[in-house]
N, C-alpha and C positions, 0 to 999 in steps of 0.2 A: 504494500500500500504506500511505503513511503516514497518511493519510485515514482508513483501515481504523483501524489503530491508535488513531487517537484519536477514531475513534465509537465504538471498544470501551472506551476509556478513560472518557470523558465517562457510557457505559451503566452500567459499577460503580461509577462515582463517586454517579450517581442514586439506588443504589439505600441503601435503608436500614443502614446498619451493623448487627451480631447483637446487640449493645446495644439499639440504638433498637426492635429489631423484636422482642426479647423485651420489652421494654417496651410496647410496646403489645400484645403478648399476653397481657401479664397485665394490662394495661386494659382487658380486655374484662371483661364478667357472664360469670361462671359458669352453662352450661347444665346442668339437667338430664332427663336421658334416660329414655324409658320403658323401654328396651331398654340391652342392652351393646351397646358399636361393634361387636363382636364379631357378634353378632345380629344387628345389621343391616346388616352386608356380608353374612351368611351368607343373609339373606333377600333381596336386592340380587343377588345372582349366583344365588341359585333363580328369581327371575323373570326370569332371562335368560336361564336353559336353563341353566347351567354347572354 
């Protein structure tokens, strides 16, 4: 078990803190859409029969 423990440790130590990962979120380019996300889940789930 303690093995366990400390590949769970070692897997959120890897991961980005909510600092760094909003940080690089807002390093991204801003997209723009032809559509609202709105719109395009709503035509996303019509072509899937839903």
């Amino acid at each position: 078990m303690s093995l366990f423990v400390l590949r769970e440790i070692e897997r959120a130590l890897s991961r980005p803190s909510r600092r760094e990962l909003i940080e690089t979120i807002r390093g991204q380019p801003e997209v723009e859409l032809d559509l609202s996300p709105a719109q395009i889940l709503r035509e996303e789930r019509n072509a899937r029969g839903r």
